[in-house]
Each structure stands twice: as structure tokens, then as C-alpha cells.
C-alpha positions in Angstrom: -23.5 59.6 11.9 -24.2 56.4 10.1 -21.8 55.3 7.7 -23.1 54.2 4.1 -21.0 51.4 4.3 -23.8 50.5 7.1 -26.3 49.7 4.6 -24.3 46.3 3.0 -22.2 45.3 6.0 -24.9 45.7 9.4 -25.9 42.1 10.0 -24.6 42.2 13.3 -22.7 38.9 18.0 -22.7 33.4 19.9 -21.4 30.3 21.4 -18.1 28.5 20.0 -15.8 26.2 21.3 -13.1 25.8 18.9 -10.8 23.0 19.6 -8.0 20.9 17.4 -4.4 21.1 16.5 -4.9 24.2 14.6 -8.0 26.4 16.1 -7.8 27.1 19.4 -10.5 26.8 22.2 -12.2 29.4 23.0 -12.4 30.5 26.7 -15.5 31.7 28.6 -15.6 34.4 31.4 -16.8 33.2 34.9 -20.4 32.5 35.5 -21.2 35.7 37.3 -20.3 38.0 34.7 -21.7 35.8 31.2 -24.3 33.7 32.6 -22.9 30.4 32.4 -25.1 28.7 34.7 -28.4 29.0 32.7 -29.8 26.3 31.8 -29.2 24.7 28.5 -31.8 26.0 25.6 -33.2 23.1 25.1 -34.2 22.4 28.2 -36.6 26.1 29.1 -40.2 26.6 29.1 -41.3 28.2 26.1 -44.5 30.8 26.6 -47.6 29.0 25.5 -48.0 32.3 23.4 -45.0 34.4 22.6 -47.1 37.4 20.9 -49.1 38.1 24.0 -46.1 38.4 26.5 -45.9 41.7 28.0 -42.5 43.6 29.1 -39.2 44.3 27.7 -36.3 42.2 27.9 -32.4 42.4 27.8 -30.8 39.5 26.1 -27.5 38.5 27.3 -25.4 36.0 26.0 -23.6 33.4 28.5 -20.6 33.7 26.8 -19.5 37.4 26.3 -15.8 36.6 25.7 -13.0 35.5 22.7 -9.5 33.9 24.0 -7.7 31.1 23.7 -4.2 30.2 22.6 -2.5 30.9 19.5 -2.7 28.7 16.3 -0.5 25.5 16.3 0.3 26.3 12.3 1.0 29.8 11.1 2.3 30.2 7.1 4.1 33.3 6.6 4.3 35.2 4.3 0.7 35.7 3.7 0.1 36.2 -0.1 -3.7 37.4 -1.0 -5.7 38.6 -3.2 -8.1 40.8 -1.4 -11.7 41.2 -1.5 -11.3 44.2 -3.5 -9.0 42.3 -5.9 -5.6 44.3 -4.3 -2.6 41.9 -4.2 -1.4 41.9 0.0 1.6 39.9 1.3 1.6 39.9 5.1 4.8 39.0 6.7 4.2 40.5 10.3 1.4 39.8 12.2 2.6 40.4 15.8 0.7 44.0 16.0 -2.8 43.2 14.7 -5.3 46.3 13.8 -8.8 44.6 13.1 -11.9 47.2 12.5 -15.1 47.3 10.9 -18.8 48.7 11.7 -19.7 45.9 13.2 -16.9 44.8 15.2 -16.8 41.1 13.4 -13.5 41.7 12.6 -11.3 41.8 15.7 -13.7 39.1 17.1 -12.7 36.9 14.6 -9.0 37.4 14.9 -9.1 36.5 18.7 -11.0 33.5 17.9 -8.6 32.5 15.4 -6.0 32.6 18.5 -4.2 35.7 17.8 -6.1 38.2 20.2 -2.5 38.5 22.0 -1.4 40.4 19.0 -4.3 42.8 18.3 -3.4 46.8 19.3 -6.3 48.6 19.2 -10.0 48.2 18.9 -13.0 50.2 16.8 -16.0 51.0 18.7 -17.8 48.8 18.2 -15.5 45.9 19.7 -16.5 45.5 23.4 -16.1 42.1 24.3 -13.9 41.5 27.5 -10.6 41.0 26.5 -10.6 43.5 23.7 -12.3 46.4 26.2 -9.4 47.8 27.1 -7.7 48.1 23.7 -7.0 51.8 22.6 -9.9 53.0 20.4 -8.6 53.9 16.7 -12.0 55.4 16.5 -13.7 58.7 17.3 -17.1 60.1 17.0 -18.6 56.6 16.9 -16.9 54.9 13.9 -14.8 57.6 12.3 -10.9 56.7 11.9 -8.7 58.2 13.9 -5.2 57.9 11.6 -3.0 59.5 14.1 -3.9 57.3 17.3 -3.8 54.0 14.1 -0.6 55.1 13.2 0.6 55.5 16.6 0.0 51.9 17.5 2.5 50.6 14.9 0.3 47.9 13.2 2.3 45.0 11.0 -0.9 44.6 9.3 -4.8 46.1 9.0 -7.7 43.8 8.1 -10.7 46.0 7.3 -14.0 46.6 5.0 -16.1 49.6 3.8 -17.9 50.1 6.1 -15.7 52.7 8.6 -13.8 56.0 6.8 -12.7 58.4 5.8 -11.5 55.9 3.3 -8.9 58.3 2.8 -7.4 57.0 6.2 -7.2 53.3 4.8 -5.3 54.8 1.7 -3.1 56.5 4.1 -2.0 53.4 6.1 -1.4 51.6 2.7 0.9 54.3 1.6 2.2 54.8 4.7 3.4 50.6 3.5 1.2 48.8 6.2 -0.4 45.8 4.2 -4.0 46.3 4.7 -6.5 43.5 4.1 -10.1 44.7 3.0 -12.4 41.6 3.0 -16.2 41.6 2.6 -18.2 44.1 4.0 -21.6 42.0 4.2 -22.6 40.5 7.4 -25.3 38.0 7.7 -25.8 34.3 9.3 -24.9 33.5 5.7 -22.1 34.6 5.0 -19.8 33.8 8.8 -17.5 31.1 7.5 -16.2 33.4 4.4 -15.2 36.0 6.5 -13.4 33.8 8.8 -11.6 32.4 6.1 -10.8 35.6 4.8 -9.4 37.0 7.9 -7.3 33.5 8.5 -5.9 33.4 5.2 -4.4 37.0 5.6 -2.7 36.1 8.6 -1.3 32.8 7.8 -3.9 30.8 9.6 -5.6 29.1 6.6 -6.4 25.8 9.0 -7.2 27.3 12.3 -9.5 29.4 9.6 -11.4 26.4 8.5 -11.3 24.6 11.7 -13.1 28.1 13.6 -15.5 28.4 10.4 -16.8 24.8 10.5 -17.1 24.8 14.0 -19.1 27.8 14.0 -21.4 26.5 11.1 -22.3 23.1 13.3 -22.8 25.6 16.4 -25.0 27.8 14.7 -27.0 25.2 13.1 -27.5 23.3 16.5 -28.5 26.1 18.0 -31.0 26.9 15.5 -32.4 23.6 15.7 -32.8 24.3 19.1 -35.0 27.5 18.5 -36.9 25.8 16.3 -38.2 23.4 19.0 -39.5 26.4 20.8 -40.8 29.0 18.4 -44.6 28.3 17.2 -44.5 26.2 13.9 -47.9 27.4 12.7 -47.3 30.4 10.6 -50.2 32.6 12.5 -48.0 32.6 15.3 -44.5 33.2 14.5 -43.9 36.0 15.9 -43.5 38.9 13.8 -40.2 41.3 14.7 -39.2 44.9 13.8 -35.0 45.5 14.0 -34.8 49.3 15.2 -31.9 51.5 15.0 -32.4 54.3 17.4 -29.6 57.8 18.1 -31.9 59.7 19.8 -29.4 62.7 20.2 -28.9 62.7 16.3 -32.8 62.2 15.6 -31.9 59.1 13.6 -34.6 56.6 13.7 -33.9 53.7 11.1 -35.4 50.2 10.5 -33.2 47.7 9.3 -34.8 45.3 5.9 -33.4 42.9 3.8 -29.7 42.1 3.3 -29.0 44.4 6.6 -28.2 41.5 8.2 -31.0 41.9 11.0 -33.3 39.8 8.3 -30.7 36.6 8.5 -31.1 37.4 12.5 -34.8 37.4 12.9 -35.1 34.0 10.5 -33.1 32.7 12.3 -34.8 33.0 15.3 -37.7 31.3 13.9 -39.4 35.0 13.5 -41.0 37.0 10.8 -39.0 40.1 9.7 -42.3 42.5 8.7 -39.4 45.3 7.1 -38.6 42.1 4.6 -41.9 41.3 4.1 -43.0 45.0 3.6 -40.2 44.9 0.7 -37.9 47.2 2.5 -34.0 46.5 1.7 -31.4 47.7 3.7 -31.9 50.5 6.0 -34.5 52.8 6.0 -35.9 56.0 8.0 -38.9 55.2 9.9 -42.3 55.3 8.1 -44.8 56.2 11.4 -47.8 54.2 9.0 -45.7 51.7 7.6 -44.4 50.5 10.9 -47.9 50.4 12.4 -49.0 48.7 9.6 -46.8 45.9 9.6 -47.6 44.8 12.8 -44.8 43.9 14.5 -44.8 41.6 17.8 -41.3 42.7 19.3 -39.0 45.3 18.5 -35.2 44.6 18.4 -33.0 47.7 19.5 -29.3 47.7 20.0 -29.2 48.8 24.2 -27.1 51.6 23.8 -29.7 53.0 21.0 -32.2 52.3 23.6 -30.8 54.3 26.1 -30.4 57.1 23.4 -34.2 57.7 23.7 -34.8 57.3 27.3 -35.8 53.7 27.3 -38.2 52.7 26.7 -41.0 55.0 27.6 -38.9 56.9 25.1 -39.0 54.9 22.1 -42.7 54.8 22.8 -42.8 58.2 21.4 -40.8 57.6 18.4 -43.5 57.9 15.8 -45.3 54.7 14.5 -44.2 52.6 17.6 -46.7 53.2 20.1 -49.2 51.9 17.3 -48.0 48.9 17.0 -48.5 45.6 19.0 -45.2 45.8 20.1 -45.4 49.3 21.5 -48.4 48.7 23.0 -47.0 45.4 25.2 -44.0 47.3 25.8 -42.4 44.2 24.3 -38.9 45.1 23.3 -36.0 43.1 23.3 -32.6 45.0 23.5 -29.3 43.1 23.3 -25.5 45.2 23.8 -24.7 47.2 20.4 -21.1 45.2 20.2 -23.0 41.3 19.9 -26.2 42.4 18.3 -25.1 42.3 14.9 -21.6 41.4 15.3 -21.7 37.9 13.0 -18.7 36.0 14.1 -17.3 33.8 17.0 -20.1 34.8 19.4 -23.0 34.1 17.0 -24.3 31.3 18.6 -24.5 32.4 21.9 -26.3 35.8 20.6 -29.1 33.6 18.9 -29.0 31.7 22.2 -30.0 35.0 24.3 -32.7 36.4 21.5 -33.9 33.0 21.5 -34.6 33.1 25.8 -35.7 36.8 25.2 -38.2 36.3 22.2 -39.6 32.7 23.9 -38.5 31.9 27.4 -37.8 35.5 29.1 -39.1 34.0 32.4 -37.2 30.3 32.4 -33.6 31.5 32.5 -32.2 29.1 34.6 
């Protein structure tokens, strides 16, 4: 069941390599399992004409994983003022509970360095070191207060986006400081919620040192993209974000301010739900979506999966209509990076970018 909270906060995962006194690197897995040895972006074949490629495509990033040592510089006690306008003062963190919808938040506390200290993990946080965290979540991003309780947090960094909210009350009672920052997520908006995270656990340098770095990654890499996307307008291609459950028979596009439209920009694409005025997340219109003519189709894999594939989504209503559909040209990406804005958002752009342009130059 989607949350409400979805709505503001989906803008969902992204190369960094954070280094100085204060933010530590950050790590990546060996080649075999992220990629590692594909060639640098800059350096593929683009298609001579992205909207006529035929095929689906998985896009994975080359880096997949968050560690690194902890911060040099740690000021404890924390004393906030949440996003929410709650006064917090942290003096633990040494058992970290980080969740949200899109999984941004525990992401970002391991790239601030203190991944060693995080307990458990929401659903939606799969990268490698975090995979075998307990789950505080059940049915897909409903909190589980017994198995949060259980794990003995010092301190709870969350947003709206995940309830019952009476379970977040319950930990604050309970006199665990919990830390609600902003629930947006978009390539807009990265750096704030870093620094939000780093100030409520004492990390306010390593916070600006991981956001800065991530801003002049991001930007690089976009620069990057836009040597291979089309610069005439005709032929940007035009992309659809799709949020697929087939079990649940929810079949949602994502619009403006989900987050997906700061993706697809980004990406040097045309979102046709923000240009067909659609904000936030909608239920699928069969003649809208044919109408706006998308090129590609995003999906999140596991939603993918939900309807069979992609034969499957060919029967969702609307898509087989479109260009998209009919070039079987959809581009799916694991549901933990997709949208996950935050230490991995580089390396997510990097993969879309090889998916949407390049799918046959990897390496």
C-alpha cells in the first residue's frame, strides 16, 4: 500500500567519493559485483538516435555500496530544531535507526561515516552493507514498533513518509530523540538533507564536506549526459516514470515534484507527466499515457517483476499504445537506487544515462 507521504517525498539512488579530515571516503564493492570496470561515461558511443532503439534495459550503477570510516569531528550533544519545528538534543549516536520511503536516509548516514552504528534498516535500504540489517519494516514500509524498539536505538532520524505515525510518537515518548527532517526528495534538494541528517548527529562538517562533494559529482556527471543526449528539442527523448504493484493492481505515474521529474531532467529527457500538468503521483490514464507519447518508460525492477515483465506491463492499459510499449523500450533500475536521492545519486544518473543513450557501449 502506498503511503501518502509517497506523493511529496518519492524522488528517489550515484557516485561519491567523499574524502578530507572530516567526511570520509566512500568505498566501492569489487568490480564483479558493481561494474567498476565500465568505461568512463564520457568516453561511450551514444545511439545516433535514442528514440528508435528497440529492447529493454536494466540500469545498474558501478557503485552499489556506502562505507567508509567514521567522521574525524563529532560535536555532541546534538541540539536541533527539527524540520517540523520539535526541539531534539541527541547525546547517543552509537545505535543509529535511519528510515524513510525512499531509503535516502540510512544511505546518508553511512556516507556520513557512521554506517557502523546504524541497527536496522526500512525496506527500502538495500545497498550492500546495510542488506543484512534487521528490517523495522513490514508489509512493504509499515513500521514495525516492536522489532524498532527491540533494537535499542540512541536516536531515530525519519520523515513522513513511513507510519503509522503513531509508531514515531511512540518512540518519542518512549524518550528516544527522533529527528524528522524533510520528506521531499529531488536532485534539488540532496545537500539539505545531508545537512540535516549531519547536524543531528554531531557531524555538521563531514555534513558539508559529503553535500558539496555530492553537488560537484552530480553536476559533473550531468555535464557528462549532456554531451550525449540529443540537443535539438525534437529529439530529446521523451520519458514516462511508472510505478507498477501488480498484485495490488496499483498502476501509478509519477508528475511533477515526485522526484522522478528532477530525475528525467536530469538525464537530459523530457518528463511527458510534467508536461501533461500532472503533479505528484497519479493512477494511470490509458488515453492520457498514449497520448503523451512517451519514448521510454522508467519502472522500479521489483515493480517490473510485479507484472510479469515486461510482456506484462505491455498489458497494463495505455502502454502498449505508446512508442515506448511498442519498442519494448523500458528501462528498469533496482527499487532501493531508483529514487533514493543521496550518496549514490551520481552513479544512478550514471547507469540511466548508459540505459537511455549508450545500452550497447558498456564497457
Amino acid at each position: 500500500m502506498l503511503s501518502r507521504g509517497l506523493l511529496p517525498a518519492v524522488a528517489l539512488i550515484l557516485v561519491i567519493v567523499v574524502s578530507g579530515c572530516t567526511s570520509p571516503p566512500l568505498a566501492t564493492t569489487k568490480a564483479a559485483e558493481t561494474g567498476a570496470d565500465l568505461r568512463p561515461l564520457s568516453q561511450v558511443t551514444p545511439l545516433p538516435e535514442p528514440k528508435t532503439r528497440t529492447g529493454p534495459s536494466t540500469a545498474k550503477p558501478a557503485q552499489a555500496d556506502i562505507t567508509g570510516g567514521k567522521p574525524a569531528v563529532q560535536h555532541l550533544p546534538a541540539v536541533i530544531t527539527d524540520h517540523q519545528g520539535t526541539p531534539v538534543t541527541v547525546t547517543d549516536t552509537s545505535r543509529i535507526l535511519a528510515f524513510d520511503m525512499s531509503g535516502t536516509l540510512a544511505a546518508t548516514v553511512f556516507g556520513l561515516g557512521l554506517g557502523g552504528n546504524v541497527v536496522g534498516r526500512d525496506v527500502s535500504t538495500g545497498f550492500p552493507s546495510a542488506r543484512n540489517l534487521p528490517l523495522v519494516t513490514v508489509n512493504g514500509h509499515r513500521l514495525n514498533a516492536e522489532a524498532i524498539l527491540a533494537l535499542r536505538p540512541t536516536v531515530v532520524i525519519t520523515d513522513t513518509t513511513l507510519g503509522p505515525w503513531d509508531v514515531v510518537l511512540q518512540l518519542r515518548a518512549s524518550g528516544v530523540p527522533v529527528v524528522v527532517v524533510d520528506a521531499k526528495r529531488s536532485m534539488d534538494n540532496v545537500g539539505d538533507i545531508v545537512r540535516q541528517v549531519a547536524a543531528a548527529l554531531g557531524v555538521p562538517e563531514a555534513g558539508e564536506s559529503l553535500a558539496t562533494r555530492l553537488a560537484a559529482d552530480v553536476d559533473a556527471k550531468k555535464a557528462e549526459i549532456a554531451k550525449l543526449a540529443p540537443a535539438d528539442p525534437a529529439r530529446k527523448l521523451r520519458v514516462v516514470f511508472l510505478y507498477m504493484r501488480g498484485q495490488a493492481g496499483v498502476y501509478h505515474l509519477f508528475g511533477k515534484g515526485s522526484g522522478a521529474d528532477s530525475l528525467i531532467g536530469a538525464l537530459g529527457a523530457v518528463d511527458v507527466a510534467t508536461e501533461a500538468g500532472i503533479e505528484g503521483m497519479r493512477p494511470v490514464n490509458p488515453e492520457a499515457l498514449a497520448k503523451a507519447k512517451p519514448d521510454v518508460i522508467l519502472m522500479m525492477t521489483k515493480g517490473l517483476e510485479s507484472v510479469g515483465g515486461v510482456d506484462g506491463a505491455l498489458q497494463v492499459p495505455g502502454v502498449a499504445q505508446t512508442p515506448a510499449g511498442q519498442r519494448r523500450r523500458i528501462v528498469d533500475m533496482a527499487d532501493s537506487q531508483i529514487l533514493s536521492f543521496g550518496p549514490l545519486t551520481a552513479s544512478v544518473l550514471d547507469a540511466l544515462a548508459r540505459a537511455l543513450y549508450a545500452p550497447d557501449d558498456a564497457r
